[in-house]
N, C-alpha and C positions, 0 to 999 in steps of 0.2 A: 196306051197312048198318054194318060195324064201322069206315069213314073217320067215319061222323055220329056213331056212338059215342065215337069217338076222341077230336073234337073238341066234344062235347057240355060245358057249364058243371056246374058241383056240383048246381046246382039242377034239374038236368034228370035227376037220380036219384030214384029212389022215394021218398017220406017216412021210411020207416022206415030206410031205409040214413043220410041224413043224420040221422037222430035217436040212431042207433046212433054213428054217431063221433062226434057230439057227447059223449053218454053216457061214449063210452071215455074222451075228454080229461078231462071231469069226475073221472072213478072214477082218472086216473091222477095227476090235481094231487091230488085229493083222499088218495091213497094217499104221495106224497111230501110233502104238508105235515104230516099224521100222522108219519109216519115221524121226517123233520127237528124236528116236535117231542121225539118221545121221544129222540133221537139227542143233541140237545141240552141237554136236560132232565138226561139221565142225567150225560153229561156235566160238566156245572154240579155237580150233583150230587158226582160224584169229585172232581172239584177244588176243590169246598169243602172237603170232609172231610180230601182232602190236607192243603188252606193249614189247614185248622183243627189238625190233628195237627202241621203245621209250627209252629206260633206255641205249641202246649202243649211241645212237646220244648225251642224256646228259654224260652219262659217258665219251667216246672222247669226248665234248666238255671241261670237267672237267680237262683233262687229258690236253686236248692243254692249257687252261687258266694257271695252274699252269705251264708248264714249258717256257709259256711266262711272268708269274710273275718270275719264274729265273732267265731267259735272262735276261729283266729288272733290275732285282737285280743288276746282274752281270754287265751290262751296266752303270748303275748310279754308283754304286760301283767303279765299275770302273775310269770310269771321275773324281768322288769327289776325290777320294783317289790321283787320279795324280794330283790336284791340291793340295791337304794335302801336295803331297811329296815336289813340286815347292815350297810353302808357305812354307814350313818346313827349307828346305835348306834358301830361299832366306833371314826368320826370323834370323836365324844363324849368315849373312853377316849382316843384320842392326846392331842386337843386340854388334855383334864386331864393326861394325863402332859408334855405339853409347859411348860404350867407351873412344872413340877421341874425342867425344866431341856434342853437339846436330846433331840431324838429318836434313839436309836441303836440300833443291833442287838439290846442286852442288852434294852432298854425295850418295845421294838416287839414282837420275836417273840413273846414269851408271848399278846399279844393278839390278834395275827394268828392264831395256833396254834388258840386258842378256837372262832375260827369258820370252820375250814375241817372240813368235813364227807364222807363219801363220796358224798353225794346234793346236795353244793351245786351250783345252777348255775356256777360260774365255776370256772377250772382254779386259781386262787392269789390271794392278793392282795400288793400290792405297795406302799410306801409310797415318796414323792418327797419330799424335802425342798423348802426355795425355791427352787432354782436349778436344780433339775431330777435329781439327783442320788439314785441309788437308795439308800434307807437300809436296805433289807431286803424279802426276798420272804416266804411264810408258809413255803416250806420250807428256809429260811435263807440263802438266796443272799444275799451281800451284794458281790457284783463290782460293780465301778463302772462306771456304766452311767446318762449321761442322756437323760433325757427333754424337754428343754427346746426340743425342736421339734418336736415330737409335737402333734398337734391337739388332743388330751386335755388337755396343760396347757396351753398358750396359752388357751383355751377356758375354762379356769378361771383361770388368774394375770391373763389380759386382760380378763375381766370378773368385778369383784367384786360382783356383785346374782347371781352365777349360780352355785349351791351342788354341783350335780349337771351332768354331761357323759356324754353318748354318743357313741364316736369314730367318726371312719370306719375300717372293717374293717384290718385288718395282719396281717404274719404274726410269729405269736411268734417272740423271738430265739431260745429256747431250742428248744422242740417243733418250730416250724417249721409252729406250727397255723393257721389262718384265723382272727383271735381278733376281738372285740368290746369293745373297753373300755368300762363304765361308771365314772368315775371320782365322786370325791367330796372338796369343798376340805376342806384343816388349815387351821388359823389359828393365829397366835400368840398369845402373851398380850397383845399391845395389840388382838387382832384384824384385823392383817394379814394377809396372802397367807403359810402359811405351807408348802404343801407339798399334796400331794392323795394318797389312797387309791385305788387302779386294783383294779376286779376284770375280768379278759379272762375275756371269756364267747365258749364253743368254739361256733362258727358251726357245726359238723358236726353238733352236739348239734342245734341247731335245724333244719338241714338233714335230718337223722333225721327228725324229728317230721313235716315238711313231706311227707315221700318216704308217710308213714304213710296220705296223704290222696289220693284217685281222680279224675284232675283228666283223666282222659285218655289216651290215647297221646302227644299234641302238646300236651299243657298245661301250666302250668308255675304252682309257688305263689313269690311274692319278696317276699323282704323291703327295704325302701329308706330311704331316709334321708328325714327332714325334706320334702324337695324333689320327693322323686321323681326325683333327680337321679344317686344311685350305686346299684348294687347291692350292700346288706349280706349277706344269704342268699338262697339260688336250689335249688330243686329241679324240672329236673334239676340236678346242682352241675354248674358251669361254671365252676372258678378265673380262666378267662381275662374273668370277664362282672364278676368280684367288684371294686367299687372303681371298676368303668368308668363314667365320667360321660356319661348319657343326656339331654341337655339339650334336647331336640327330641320332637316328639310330642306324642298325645291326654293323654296319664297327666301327662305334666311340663307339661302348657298348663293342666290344669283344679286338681292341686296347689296351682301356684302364684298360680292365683286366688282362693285359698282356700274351693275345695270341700271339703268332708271328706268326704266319700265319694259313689259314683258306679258308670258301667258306661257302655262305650262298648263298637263293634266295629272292628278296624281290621286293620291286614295290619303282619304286622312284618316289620321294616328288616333283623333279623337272620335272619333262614330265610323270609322270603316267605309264610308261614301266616298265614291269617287268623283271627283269632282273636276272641274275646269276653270281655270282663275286665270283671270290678269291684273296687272297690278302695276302703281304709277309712284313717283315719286312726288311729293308736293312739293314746287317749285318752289326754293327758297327758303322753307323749314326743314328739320328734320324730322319729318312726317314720311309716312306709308298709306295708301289707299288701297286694298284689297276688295276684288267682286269675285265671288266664286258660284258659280252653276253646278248643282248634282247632274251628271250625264244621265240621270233616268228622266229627270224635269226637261232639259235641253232637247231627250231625244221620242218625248213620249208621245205629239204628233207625228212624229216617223214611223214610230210603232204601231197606231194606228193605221198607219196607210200601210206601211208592211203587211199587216194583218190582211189588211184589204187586197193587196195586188195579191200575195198568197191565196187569198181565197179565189181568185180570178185566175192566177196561172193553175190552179189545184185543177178547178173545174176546166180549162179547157185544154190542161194535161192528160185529165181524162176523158173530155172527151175525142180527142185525137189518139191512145190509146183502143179506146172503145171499136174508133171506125180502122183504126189498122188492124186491130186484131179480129175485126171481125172481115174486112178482105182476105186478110192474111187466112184466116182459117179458110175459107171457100176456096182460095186458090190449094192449100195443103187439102182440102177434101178431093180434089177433085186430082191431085197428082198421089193420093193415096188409093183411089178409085183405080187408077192404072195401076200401081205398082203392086194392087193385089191379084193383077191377072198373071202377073211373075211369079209370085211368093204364097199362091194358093195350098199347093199340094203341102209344100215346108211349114206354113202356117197350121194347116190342120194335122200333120204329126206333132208339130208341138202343141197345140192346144189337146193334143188325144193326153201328151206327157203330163201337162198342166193340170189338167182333172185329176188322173191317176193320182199326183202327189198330194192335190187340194182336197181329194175325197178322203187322202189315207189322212193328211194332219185332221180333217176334221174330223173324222173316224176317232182319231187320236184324243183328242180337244173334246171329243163328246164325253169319251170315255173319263178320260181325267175331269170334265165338270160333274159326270156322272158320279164316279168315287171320292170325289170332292163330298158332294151335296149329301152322299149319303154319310159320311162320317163325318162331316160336321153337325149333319142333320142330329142323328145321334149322338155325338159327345154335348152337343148343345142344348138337346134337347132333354134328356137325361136329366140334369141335375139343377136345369130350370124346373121341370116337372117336380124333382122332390121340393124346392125351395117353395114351388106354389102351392104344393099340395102340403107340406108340414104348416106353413105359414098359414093357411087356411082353416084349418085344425084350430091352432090359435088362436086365429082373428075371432070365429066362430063362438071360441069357449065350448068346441065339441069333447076337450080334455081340460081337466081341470087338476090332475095329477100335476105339483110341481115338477117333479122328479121328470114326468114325461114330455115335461114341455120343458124343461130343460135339455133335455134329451132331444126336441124338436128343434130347440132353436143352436143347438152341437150340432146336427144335418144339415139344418140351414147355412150354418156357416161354413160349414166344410164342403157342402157344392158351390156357395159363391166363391173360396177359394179353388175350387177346381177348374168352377168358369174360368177366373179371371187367369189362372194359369195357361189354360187354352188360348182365351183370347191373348194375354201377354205375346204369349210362344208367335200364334198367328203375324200379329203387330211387329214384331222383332225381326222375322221373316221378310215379310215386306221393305222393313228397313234395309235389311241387306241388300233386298234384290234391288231396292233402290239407289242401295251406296249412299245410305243417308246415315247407317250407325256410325256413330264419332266413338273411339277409344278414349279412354282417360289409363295410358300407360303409367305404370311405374314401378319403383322395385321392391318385386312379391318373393316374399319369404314362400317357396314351394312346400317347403311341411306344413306351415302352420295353417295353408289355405286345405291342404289336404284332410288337415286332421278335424276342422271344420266342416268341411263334405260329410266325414264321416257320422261325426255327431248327428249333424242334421238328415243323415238317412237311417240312422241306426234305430227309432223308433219303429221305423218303415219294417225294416230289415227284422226287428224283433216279431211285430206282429206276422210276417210272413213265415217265419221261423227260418233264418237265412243265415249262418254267421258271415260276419263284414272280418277280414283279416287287413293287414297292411305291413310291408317290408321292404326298408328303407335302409340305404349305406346312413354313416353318420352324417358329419356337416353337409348339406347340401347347397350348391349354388343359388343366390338371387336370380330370376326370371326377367326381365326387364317384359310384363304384361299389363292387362288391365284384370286388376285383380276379382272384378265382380264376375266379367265375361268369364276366367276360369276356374271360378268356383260354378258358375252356371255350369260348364262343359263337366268338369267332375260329377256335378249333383245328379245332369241330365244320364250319362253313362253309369254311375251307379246304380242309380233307379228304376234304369233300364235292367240293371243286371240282377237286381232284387227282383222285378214284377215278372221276369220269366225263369224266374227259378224256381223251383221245388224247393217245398219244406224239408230241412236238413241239407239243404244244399248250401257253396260258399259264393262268396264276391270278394275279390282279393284286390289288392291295388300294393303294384310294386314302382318304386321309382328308384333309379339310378343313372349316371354319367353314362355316356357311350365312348367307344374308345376314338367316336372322332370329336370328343367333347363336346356332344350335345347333352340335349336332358329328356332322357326317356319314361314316361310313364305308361306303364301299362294296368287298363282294368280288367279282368278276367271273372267272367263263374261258371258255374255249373249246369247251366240251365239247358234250355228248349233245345239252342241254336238253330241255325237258319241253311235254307242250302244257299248257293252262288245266287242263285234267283234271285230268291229272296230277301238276299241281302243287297243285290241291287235295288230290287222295290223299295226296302226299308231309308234307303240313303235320299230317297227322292220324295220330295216335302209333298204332305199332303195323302202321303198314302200309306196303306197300311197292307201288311202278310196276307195278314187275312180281314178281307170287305166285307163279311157278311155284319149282317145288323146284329146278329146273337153270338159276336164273336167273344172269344172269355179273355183279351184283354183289350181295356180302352184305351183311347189316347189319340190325339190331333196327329199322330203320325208327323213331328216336326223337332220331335229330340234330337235325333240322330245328324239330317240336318242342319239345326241350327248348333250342334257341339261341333259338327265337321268347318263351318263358316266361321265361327269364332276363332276356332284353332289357326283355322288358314288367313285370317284377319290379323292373324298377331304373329304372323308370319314362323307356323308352323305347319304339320300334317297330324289328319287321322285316319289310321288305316284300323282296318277290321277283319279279323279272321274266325269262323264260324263252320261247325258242322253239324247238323240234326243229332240232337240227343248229346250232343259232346260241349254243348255254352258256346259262347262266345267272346273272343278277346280283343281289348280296344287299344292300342298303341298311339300314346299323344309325343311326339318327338319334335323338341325345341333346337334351332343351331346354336352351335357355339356362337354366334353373334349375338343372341340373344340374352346369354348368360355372361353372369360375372364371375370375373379369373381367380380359380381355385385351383389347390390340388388334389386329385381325387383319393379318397382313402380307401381303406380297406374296407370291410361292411363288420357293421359296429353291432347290430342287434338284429336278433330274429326274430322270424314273423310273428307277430302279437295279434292275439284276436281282438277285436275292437268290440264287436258284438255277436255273444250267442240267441241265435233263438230256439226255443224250447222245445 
């Protein structure tokens, strides 16, 4: 009866049971379309309110920038113009005294004297004759001192429609101040070009005023020229910025097209801030007024409250989350309650399949941690033991034989090399299975990496008493490899084919082209060899032919391994062929892609023994 149950259709349930899941599906889209609305909704919701507090924080900031570029206006405006009027009057008195006869010291100072004040904007004024030639300062300087290349006068001698000048910024000779000239023409009695009136207005004075205004951490008020082109005054002050011509930019593109006033945002060229500036023309001179705001200053009460509403929509994102998912599961409990009176019988064959497979991989998994543990246990164990127990000897002074403790501390060092070989090999492993080892390709001379393998096991090879053979066509192709990974994969397969050989036996290594132009290397010896088994086991990291604890050779069981993953990483193969008592042979084959365009020769020399052993 429970096989026809098993395999019975949906409709072969009671009515009320299909009426029932239907229901639940209903009550559960019904519950998540609800939900996703208010989820939504709310949503929308906060981030309007956000962008809306965002667009009020730039808009008042907008709003303050501009009507502290009119201040400013008004401000500089101001100051210039009362010195306009001072210079105006004072121009009137030389130009009548000029009449009488030149302008001199005696003449000039009483006038000058008149209108210098403790409260005037300007530090002095100064008079120029026509040639540029100081006639007198207001506190009686009269050292000889021209000005006849000074932007102030050119600016008036070279244009006579233009009564009034404002220079670019200098530093006074005397003070050593930042100063401002506003200059103003003399004329002669026929009404020639006869001389101009300088008042240097202290750029520090104005830079005061400037610092007086809350523009920021990272904002900054300037004053500019005509152009938009030099910096007159700057707060913060920056002597190095004073004078500097800025010819590039939003501020110098929109001046010079003759906007008079404006606001852009942009990132400046000198600190990388990005900033938001508006900027006025001062009515009447050619002056510039610049406010600029850092948008992290402008917007860092918004940031604040973003913080804030985020912490609020977070919280009651999740907790609307929380209660849907937790309907939402009682309603799916309760329609999986029924659905397992359908899918009983089919459930418990599969779960009979489930076990089977989870008991065989852990069967599996046991076993591989089990031959893991135990040949680690022992290669690790091993030659920690000698390094503790020679070194102990030592420490001790239980030998006092040089000769034997030198001889102690040659065991020491050649089990901490076999450790760190182990552990190496281990590490290198895990790299790959990680896809974390990086190649460092490039083009390897394949004999000369060969004949180096050889060297370095031929010590090996001597004391095992093994001879190392090698036979090679002549020129051979460059490899396009990483040349350490295959000196590793040589070293590893040689070594291999020394530690299971017999004394009087060979290890040979032939390399030559294949007739589809690759590059074939093969190592070959005479040893144990493996059956089919066996030499499955041996290719899979971590294990070894033979597990026993008193097996007669050692090794992490990861050469084989790691020479097959190098090979295949430099987009080559290693194949193995082996029989019991017959060696075994390792065949490293590289594509013609991989090599550089030769032609192959004949074969130039026979096989040479590299190394006999005795």
């Amino acid at each position: 009866m429970s096989t026809k149950r098993a395999a019975a259709s949906p409709h072969d349930l009671p009515a009320d049971t299909s009426a029932t899941l239907d229901m639940g599906a209903v009550l559960r889209g019904t519950l998540l379309s609800f939900s996703t609305f208010v989820l939504v909704g709310f949503l929308v919701l906060v981030a309007t309110t956000l962008s809306e507090k965002r667009n009020q924080a730039i808009q008042e900031a907008a709003r303050t920038r501009e009507n502290l570029t009119r201040t400013l206006e008004q401000y500089v405006s101001g100051r210039v113009h009362e010195v306009e009027v001072i210079l105006d009057d004072t121009a009137d008195d030389l130009d009548e005294a000029a009449r009488n006869g030149p302008l001199t010291p005696r003449t000039v100072l009483p006038l000058l004297r008149t209108q210098m004040r403790p409260d005037s904007p300007y530090r002095s004024l100064v008079v120029f004759d026509a040639d540029g030639n100081r006639v007198v300062n207001a506190d009686g300087n009269a050292e000889p001192f021209n000005a006849s290349g000074r932007d102030y006068f050119k600016g008036l001698r070279d244009h006579p429609n233009r009564d009034f000048y404002i220079s670019q910024p200098f530093v006074a000779k005397i003070s050593g101040i930042w100063s401002l000239g506003v200059a103003h023409r003399l004329h002669k009695p026929d009404g020639s070009f006869g001389g101009l009136l300088l008042a240097p207005l202290n750029l520090s004075d104005i830079e005061t005023f400037f610092a007086s205004l809350d523009v920021g951490a990272h904002g900054n008020v300037t004053l500019w020229d005509e152009d938009a082109a030099r910096v007159l005054a700057r707060h913060p002050a920056d002597p190095a910025l004073l004078n500097r011509a800025f010819t590039v930019g939003p501020l110098y593109d929109l001046v010079r097209s003759g906007q008079a006033a404006g606001a852009f945002t942009s990132v400046s060229p000198l600190d990388g801030v990005n900033r938001m500036l508006t900027f006025r023309r001062v009515t009447d001179l050619p002056l510039v007024i610049s406010v600029a705001q850092a948008e992290e200053d402008v917007l860092a009460e918004w940031r604040r409250e973003f913080w804030t509403y985020g912490t609020g929509a977070t919280f009651g994102v999740t907790v609307l989350l929380i209660m849907t998912t937790a309907l939402w599961w009682q309603l799916y409990r309760q329609d999986r309650l029924v659905r397992a009176l359908r899918t009983s019988e089919a459930a418990m064959r599969d779960t009979n399949v489930s076990l089977h497979k989870a008991t065989a991989a852990a069967e599996a998994a046991s076993r591989a941690k089990s031959e893991f543990l135990a040949c680690m246990s022992h290669e690790l164990r091993t030659p920690l033991n000698a390094v503790i127990g020679f070194s102990d000897m030592i420490a001790t002074g239980a030998q006092q034989d040089p000769a034997r403790v030198r001889g102690y501390a040659a065991d020491i060092r050649a089990s901490g090399l076999h450790l760190l070989r182990i552990i190496t090999d281990i590490l290198e492993m895990s790299r790959i299975e990680g896809g974390a080892l990086e190649l460092r390709e490039e083009s390897v001379d394949v004999a000369a990496v060969i004949a180096g393998s050889l060297r370095q096991v031929e010590p090996q090879a001597a004391q095992a008493g093994v001879t190392l053979r090698s036979a090679t066509t002549g020129p051979l192709p460059r490899l396009r490899a990483d040349e350490k990974r295959l000196m590793q994969v040589l070293l590893n397969l040689l070594s291999n084919g020394v530690k299971f050989t017999e004394s009087g036996g060979t290890v040979s290594v032939e390399v030559d082209t294949t007739a589809e132009g690759g590059l074939a290397i093969v190592i070959a010896d005479t040893g144990i060899g493996m059956t089919p088994a066996e030499l499955a086991i041996a290719m899979e990291p971590f294990r070894q032919v033979d597990s026993r604890l008193s097996r007669r050779y050692d090794g992490a069981g990861l050469g084989l391994p790691l020479a097959k993953a190098f090979v295949e990483l430099q987009g080559g193969n290693l194949t193995l062929a082996s029989a019991p008592g017959k060696g075994t042979s390792a065949r490293i084959f590289f594509p013609r892609s991989r090599l550089a365009s030769i032609t192959v020769p004949e074969r130039q020399t026979a096989p040479t023994a590299i190394g006999t052993g005795s």
